[in-house]
FIGU-493479 format. One record per atom (N, C-alpha, C, CB): residue in three letters; x, y, z. Coordinates in steps of 0.05 Angstrom, whole numbers, padded with zeros to 5 digits, always signed. Glycine has a CB too. Layout:
! residues N
ALAXYZ
...
***
This chain:
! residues 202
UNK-02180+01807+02995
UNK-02152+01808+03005
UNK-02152+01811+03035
UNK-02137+01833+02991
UNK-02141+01792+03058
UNK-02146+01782+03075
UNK-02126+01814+03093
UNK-02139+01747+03074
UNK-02109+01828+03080
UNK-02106+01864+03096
UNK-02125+01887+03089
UNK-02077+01880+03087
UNK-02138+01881+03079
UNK-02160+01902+03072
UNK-02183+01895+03087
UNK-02167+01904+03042
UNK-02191+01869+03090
UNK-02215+01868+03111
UNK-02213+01872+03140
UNK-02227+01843+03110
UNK-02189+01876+03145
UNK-02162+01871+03182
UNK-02167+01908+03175
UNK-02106+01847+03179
UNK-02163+01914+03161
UNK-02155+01940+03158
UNK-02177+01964+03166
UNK-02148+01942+03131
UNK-02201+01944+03138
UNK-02229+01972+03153
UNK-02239+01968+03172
UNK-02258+01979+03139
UNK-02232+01953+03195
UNK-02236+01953+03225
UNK-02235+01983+03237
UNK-02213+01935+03239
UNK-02209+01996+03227
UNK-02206+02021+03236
UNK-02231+02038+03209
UNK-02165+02029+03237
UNK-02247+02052+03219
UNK-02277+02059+03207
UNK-02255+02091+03189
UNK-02314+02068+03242
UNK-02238+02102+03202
UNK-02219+02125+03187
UNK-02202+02116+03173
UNK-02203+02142+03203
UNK-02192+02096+03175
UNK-02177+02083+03157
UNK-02195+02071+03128
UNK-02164+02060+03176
UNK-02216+02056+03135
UNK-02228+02052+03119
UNK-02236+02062+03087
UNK-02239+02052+03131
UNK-02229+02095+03099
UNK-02242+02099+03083
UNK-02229+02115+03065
UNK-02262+02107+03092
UNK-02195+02108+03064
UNK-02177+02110+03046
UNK-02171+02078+03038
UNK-02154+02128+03058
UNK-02176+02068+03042
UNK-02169+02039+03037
UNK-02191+02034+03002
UNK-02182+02015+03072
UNK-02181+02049+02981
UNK-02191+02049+02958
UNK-02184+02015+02944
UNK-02176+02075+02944
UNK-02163+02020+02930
UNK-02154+01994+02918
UNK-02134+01983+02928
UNK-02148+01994+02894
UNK-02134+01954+02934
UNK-02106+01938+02944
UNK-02093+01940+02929
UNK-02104+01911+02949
UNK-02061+01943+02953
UNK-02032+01940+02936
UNK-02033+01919+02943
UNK-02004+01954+02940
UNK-02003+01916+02924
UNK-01992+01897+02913
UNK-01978+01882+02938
UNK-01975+01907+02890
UNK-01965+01864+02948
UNK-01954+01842+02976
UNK-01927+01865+02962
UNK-01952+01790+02975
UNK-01918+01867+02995
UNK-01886+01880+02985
UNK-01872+01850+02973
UNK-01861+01896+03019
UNK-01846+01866+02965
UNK-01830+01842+02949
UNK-01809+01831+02967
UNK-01814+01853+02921
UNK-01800+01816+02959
UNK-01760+01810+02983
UNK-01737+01818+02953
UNK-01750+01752+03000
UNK-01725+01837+02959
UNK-01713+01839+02938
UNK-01686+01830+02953
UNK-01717+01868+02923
UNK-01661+01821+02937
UNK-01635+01810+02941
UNK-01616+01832+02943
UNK-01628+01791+02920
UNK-01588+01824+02952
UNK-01567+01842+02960
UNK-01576+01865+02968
UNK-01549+01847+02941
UNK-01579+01855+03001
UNK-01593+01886+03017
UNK-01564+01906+03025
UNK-01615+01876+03058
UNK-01547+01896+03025
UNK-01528+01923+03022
UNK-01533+01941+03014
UNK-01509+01923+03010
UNK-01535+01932+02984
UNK-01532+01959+02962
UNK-01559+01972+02961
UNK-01524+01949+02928
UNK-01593+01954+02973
UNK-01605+01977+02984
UNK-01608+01979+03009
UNK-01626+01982+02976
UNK-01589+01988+03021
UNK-01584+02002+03045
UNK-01571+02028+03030
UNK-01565+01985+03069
UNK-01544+02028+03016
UNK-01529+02043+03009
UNK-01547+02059+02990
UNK-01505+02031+03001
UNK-01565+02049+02977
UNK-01577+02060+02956
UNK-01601+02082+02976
UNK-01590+02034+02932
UNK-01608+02069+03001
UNK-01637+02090+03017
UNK-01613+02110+03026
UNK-01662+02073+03054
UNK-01590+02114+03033
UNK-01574+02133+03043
UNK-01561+02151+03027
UNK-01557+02123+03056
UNK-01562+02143+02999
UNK-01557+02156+02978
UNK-01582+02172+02978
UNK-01549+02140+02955
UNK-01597+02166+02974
UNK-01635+02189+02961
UNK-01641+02196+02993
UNK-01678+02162+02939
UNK-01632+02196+03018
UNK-01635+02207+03037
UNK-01633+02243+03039
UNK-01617+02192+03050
UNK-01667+02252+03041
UNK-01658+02291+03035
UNK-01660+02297+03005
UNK-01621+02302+03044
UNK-01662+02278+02986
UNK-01662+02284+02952
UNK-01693+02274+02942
UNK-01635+02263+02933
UNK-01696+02293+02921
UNK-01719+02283+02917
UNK-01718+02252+02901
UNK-01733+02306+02900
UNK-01744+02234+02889
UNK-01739+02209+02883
UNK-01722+02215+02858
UNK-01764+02191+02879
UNK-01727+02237+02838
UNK-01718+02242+02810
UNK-01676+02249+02810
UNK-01741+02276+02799
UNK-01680+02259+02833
UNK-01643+02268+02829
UNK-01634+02237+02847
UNK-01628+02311+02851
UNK-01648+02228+02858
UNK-01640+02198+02877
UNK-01632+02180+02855
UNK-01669+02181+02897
UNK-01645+02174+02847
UNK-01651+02154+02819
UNK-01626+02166+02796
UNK-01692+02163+02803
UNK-01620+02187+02797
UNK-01601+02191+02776
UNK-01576+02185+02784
UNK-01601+02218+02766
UNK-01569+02199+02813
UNK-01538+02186+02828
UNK-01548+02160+02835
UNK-01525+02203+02860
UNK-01566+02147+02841
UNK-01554+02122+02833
UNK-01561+02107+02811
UNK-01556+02106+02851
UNK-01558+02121+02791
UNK-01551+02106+02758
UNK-01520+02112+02760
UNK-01569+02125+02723
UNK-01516+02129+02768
UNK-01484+02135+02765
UNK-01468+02118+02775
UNK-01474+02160+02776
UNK-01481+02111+02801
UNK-01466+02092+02819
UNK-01463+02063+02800
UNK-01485+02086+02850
UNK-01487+02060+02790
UNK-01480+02023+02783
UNK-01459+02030+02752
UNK-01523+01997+02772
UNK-01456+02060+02744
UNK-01443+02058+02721
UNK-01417+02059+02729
UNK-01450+02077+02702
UNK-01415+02065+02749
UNK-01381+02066+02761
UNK-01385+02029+02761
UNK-01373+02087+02804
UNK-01398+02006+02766
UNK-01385+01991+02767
UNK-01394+01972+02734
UNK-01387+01981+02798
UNK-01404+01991+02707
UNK-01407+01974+02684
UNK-01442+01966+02688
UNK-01383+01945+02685
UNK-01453+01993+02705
UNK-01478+01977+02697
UNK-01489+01958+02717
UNK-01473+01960+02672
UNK-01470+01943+02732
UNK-01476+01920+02749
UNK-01482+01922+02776
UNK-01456+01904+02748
UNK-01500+01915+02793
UNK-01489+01924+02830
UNK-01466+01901+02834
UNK-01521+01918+02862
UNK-01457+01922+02849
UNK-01428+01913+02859
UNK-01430+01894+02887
UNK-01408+01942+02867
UNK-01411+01891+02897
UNK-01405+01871+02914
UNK-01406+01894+02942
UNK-01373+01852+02905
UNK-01401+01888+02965
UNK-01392+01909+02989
UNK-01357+01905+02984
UNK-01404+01898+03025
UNK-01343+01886+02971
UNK-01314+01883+02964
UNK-01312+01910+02939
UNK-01308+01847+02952
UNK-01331+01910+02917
UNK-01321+01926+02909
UNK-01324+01956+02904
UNK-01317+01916+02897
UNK-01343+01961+02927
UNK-01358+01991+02942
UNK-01329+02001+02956
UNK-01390+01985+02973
UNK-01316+01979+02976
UNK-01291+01978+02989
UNK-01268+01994+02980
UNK-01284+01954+02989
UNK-01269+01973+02953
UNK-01247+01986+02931
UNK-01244+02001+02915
UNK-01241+01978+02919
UNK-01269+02026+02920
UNK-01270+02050+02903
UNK-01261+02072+02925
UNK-01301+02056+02889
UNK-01246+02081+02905
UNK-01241+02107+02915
UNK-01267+02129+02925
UNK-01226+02119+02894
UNK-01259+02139+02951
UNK-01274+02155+02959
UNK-01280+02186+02937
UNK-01264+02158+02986
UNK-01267+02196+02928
UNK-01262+02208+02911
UNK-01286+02207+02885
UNK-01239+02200+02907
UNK-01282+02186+02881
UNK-01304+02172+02848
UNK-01329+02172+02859
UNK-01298+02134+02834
UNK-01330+02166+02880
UNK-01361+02159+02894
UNK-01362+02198+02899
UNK-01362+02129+02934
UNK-01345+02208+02909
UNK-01364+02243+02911
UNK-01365+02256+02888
UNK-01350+02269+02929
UNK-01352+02238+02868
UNK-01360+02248+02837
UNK-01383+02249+02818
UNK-01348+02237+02824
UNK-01406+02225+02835
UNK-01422+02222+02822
UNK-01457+02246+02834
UNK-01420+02189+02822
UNK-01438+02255+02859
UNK-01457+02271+02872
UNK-01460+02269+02901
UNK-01480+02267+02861
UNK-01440+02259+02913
UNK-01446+02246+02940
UNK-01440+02268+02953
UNK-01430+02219+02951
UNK-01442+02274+02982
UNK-01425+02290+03004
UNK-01408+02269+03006
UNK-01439+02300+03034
UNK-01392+02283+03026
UNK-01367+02270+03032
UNK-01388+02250+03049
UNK-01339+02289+03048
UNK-01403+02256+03083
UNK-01416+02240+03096
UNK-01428+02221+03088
UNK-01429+02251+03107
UNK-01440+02217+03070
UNK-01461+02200+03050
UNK-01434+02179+03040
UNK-01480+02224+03018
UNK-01410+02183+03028
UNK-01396+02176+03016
UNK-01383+02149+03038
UNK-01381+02200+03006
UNK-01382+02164+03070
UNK-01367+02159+03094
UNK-01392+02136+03106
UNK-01360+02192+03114
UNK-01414+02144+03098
UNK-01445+02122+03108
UNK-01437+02096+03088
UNK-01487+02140+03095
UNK-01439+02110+03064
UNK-01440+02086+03044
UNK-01419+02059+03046
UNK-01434+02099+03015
UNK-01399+02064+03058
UNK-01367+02048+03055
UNK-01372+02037+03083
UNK-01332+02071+03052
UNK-01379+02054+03100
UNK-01394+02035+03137
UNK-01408+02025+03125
UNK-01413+02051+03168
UNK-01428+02014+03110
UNK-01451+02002+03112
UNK-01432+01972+03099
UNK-01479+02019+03094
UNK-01416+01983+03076
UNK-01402+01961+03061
UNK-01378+01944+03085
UNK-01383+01979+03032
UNK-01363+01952+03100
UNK-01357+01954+03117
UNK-01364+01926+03136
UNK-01365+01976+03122
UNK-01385+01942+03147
UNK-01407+01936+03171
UNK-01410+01905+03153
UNK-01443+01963+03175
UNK-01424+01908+03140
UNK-01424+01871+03131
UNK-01411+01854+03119
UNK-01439+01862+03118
UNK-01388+01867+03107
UNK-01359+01842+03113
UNK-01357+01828+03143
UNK-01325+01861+03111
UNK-01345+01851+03148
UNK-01338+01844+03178
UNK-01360+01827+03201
UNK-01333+01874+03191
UNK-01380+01839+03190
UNK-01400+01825+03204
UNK-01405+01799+03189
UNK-01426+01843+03207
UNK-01402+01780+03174
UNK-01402+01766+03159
UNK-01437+01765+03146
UNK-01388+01742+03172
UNK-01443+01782+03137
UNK-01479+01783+03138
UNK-01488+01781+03111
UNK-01493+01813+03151
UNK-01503+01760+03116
UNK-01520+01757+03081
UNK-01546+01760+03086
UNK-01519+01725+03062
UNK-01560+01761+03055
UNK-01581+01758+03060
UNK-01605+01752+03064
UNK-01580+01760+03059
UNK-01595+01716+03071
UNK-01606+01697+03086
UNK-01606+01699+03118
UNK-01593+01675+03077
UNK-01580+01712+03127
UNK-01582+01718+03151
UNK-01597+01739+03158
UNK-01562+01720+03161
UNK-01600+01761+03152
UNK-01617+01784+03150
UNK-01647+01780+03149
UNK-01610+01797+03126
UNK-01654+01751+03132
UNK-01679+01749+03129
UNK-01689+01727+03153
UNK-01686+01742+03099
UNK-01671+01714+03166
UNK-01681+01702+03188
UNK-01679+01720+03215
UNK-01666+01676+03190
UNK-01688+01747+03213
UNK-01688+01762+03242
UNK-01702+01776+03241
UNK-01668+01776+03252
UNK-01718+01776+03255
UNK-01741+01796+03268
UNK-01737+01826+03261
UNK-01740+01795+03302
UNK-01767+01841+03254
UNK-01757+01873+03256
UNK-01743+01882+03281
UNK-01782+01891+03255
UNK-01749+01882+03303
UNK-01731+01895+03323
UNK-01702+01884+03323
UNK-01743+01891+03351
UNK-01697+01856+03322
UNK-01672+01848+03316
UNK-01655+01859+03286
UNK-01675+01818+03318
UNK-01665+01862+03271
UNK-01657+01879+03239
UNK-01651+01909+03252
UNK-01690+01882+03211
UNK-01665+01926+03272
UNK-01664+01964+03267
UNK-01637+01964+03291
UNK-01705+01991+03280
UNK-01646+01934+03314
UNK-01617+01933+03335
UNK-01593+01936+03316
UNK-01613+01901+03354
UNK-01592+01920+03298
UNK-01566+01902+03284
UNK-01557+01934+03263
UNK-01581+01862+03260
UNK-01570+01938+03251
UNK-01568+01955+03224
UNK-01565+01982+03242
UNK-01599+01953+03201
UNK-01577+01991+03262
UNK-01574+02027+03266
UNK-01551+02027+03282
UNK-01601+02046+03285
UNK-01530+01999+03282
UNK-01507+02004+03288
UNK-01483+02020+03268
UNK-01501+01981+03294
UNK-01490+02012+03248
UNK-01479+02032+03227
UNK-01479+02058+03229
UNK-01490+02030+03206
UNK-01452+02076+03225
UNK-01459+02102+03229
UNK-01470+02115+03206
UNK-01438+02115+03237
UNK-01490+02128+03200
UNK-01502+02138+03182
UNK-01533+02125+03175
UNK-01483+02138+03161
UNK-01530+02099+03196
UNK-01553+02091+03189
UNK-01573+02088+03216
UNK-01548+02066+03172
UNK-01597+02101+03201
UNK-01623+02114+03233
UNK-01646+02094+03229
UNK-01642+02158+03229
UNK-01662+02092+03246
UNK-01682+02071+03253
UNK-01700+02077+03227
UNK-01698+02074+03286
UNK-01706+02104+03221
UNK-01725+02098+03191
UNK-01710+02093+03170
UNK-01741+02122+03179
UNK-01680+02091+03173
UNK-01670+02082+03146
UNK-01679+02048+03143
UNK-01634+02087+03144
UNK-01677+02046+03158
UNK-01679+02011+03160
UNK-01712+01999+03165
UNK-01659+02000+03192
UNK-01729+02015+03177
UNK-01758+02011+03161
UNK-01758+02016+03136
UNK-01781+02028+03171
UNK-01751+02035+03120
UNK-01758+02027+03096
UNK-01743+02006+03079
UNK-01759+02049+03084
UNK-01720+01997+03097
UNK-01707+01967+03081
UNK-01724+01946+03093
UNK-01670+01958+03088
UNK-01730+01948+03117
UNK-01755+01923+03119
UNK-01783+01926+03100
UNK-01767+01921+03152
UNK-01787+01946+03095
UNK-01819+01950+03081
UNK-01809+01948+03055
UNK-01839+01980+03086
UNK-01792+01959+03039
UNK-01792+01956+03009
UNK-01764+01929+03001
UNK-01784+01994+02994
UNK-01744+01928+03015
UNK-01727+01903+03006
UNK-01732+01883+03017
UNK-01701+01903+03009
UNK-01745+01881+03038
UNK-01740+01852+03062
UNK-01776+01842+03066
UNK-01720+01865+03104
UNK-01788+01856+03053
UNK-01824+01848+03047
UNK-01828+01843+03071
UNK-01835+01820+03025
UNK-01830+01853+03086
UNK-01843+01859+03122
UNK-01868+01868+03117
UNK-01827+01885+03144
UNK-01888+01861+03123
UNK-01918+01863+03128
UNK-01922+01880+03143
UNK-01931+01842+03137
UNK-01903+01878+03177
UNK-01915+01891+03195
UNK-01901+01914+03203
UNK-01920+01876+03214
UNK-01895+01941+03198
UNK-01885+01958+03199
UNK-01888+01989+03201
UNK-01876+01951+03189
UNK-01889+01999+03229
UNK-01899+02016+03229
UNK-01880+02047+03232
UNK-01917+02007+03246
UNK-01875+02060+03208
UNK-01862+02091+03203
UNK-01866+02105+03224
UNK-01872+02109+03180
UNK-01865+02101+03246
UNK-01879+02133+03268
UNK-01861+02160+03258
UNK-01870+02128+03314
UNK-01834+02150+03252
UNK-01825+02182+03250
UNK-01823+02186+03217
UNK-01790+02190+03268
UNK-01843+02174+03210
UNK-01838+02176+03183
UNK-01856+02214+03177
UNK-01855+02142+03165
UNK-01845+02232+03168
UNK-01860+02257+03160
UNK-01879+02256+03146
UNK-01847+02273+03147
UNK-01885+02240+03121
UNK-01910+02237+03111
UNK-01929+02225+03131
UNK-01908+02221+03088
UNK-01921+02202+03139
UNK-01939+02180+03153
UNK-01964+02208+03176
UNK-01908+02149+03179
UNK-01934+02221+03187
UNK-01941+02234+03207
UNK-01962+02263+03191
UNK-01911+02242+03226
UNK-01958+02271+03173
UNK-01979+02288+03166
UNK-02004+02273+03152
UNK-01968+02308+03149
UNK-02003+02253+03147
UNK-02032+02239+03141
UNK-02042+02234+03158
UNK-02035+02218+03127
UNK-02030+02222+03184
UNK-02045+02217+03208
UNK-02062+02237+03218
UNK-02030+02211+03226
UNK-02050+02265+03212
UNK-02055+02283+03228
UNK-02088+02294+03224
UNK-02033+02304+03225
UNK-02085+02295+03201
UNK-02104+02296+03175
UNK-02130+02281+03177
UNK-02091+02283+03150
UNK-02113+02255+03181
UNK-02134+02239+03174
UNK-02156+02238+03196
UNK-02123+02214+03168
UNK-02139+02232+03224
UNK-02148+02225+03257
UNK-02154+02258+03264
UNK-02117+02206+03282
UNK-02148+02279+03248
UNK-02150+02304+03270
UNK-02135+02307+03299
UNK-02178+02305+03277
UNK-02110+02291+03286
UNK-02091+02295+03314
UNK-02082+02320+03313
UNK-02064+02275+03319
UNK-02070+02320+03346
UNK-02069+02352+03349
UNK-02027+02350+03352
UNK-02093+02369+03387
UNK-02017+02367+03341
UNK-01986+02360+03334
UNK-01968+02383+03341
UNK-01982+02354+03303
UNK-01986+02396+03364
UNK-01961+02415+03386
UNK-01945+02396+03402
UNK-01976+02436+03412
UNK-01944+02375+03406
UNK-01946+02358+03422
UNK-01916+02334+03416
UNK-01977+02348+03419
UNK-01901+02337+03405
UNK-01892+02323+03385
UNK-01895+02289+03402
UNK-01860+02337+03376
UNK-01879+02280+03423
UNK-01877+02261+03441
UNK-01911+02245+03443
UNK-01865+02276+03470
UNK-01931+02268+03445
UNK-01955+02253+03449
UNK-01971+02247+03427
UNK-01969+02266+03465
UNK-01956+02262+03402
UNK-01964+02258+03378
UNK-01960+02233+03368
UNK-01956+02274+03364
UNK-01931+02225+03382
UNK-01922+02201+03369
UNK-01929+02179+03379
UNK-01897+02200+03368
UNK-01938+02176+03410
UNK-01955+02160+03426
UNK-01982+02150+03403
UNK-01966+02180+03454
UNK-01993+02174+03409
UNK-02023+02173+03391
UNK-02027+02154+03365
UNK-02030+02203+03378
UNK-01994+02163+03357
UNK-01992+02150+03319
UNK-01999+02122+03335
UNK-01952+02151+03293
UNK-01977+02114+03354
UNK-01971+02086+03362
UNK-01995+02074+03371
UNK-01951+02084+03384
UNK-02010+02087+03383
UNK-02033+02080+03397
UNK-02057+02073+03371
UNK-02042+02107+03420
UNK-02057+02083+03352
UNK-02074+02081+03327
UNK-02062+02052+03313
UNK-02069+02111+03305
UNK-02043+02052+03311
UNK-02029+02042+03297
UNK-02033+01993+03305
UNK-01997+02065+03308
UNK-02035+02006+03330
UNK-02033+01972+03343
UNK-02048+01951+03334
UNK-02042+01970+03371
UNK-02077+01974+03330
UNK-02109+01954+03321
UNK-02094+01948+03289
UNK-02152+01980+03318
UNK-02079+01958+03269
UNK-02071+01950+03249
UNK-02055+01928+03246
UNK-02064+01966+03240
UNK-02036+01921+03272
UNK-02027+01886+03260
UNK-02041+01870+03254
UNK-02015+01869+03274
UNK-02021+01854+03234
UNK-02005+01845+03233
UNK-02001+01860+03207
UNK-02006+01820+03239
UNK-02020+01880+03196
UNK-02005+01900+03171
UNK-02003+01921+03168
UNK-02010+01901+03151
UNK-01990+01926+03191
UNK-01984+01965+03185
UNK-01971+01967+03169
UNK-01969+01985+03204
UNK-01953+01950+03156
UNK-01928+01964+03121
UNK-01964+01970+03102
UNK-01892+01918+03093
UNK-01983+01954+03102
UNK-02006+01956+03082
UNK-02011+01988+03089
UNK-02036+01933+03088
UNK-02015+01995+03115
UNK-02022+02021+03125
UNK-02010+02042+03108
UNK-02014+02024+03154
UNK-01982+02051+03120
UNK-01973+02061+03119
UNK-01969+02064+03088
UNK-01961+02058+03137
UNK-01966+02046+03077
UNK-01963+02044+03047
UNK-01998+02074+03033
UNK-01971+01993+03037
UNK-02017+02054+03039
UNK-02044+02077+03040
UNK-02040+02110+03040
UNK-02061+02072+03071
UNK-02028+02108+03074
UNK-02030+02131+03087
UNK-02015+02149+03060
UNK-02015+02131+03120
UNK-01983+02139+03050
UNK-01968+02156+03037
UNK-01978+02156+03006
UNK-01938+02147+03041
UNK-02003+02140+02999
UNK-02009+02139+02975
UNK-02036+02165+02974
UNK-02016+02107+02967
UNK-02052+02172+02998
UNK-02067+02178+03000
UNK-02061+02204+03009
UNK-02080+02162+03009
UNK-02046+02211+03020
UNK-02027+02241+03025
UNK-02021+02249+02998
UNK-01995+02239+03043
UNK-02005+02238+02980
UNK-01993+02241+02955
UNK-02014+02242+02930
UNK-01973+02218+02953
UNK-02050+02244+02938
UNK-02065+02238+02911
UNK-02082+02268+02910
UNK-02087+02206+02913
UNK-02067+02283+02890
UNK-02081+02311+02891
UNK-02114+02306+02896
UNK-02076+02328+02861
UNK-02127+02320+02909
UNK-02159+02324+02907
UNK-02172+02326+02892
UNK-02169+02338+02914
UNK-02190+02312+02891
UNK-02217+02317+02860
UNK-02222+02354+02852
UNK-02262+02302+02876
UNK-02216+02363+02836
UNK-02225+02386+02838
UNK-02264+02390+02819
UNK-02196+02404+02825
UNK-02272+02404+02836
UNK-02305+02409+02842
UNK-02310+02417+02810
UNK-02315+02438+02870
***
């Protein structure tokens, strides 16, 4: 697999680089996951996953349109578990791409920096909300989490970075991070699989 041999270049990296994943996917109607990363934003994956079962049951089961996110009452949407803010993100995001006339053919012809410009115009929506819509909906290869919290405690871990520092910490990630294009989403994917794998116990 032509990211795994790019990868054990870095000799610390290497040596989490166990078994290849899978190529991210391009999944369709990035609205609803946008609305869906701002929904499980602060929740764990298990209560995320349940408000939004609720959500697609408010519309029969189905994902809805941004027309008919529009046309729900704010009300029904804080019924299923929302804050009000989350509720106020969700309807900007629906919003934001009417108006903007945006599909997601257009979405997929723009660059990551042109996608976090375009998208962290939304209020409620922040530069890691929209890395993880390039790494898990929009199958971006090259993507690198710096303020991602996991990312950042595996690094720390891993490299023995030192993290009084926060600004130079984040340099460092960046500075690690460069020798990995053209697949830091492969990275970072690792890093959070390899943080997350309890230890052999002796």
């Amino acid at each position: 697999m032509d990211y795994i041999t790019h990868l054990q270049k870095d000799k610390k990296l290497a040596r989490i680089l166990i078994a290849p994943i899978e190529a991210p996917v391009v999944r369709r109607n990035i609205p609803l996951r946008l609305m869906a990363s701002i929904m499980s934003q602060q929740l764990s994956t298990k209560v995320a996953k349940v408000i939004y079962h609720r959500f697609l049951l408010l519309y029969k089961g189905k994902e809805p349109s941004c027309k008919q996110v529009l046309a729900t009452d704010p009300g029904v949407l804080r019924s299923i578990g929302l804050s009000n803010a989350k509720v106020q993100y969700v309807l900007n995001v629906a919003t934001f791409f009417i108006t903007e006339k945006l599909t997601d053919k257009k979405l997929a012809s723009l660059n990551n920096d042109e996608l976090i410009t375009l998208l962290t115009q939304i209020k409620g929506v922040g530069r890691w909300t929209v890395e993880m819509l390039l790494m898990f909906s929009l199958g971006r290869e090259d993507v690198f989490a710096v303020d991602d919290l996991g990312i950042q405690q595996a690094m720390i871990h891993l490299y023995k970075l030192d993290n009084t520092d926060k600004k130079a910490l984040r340099l460092k990630m960046l500075r690690i991070s460069d020798k990995w294009q053209p697949y830091r989403s492969y990275a970072c994917r690792h890093l959070w699989q390899w943080k997350d794998t309890p230890a052999p116990t002796a």
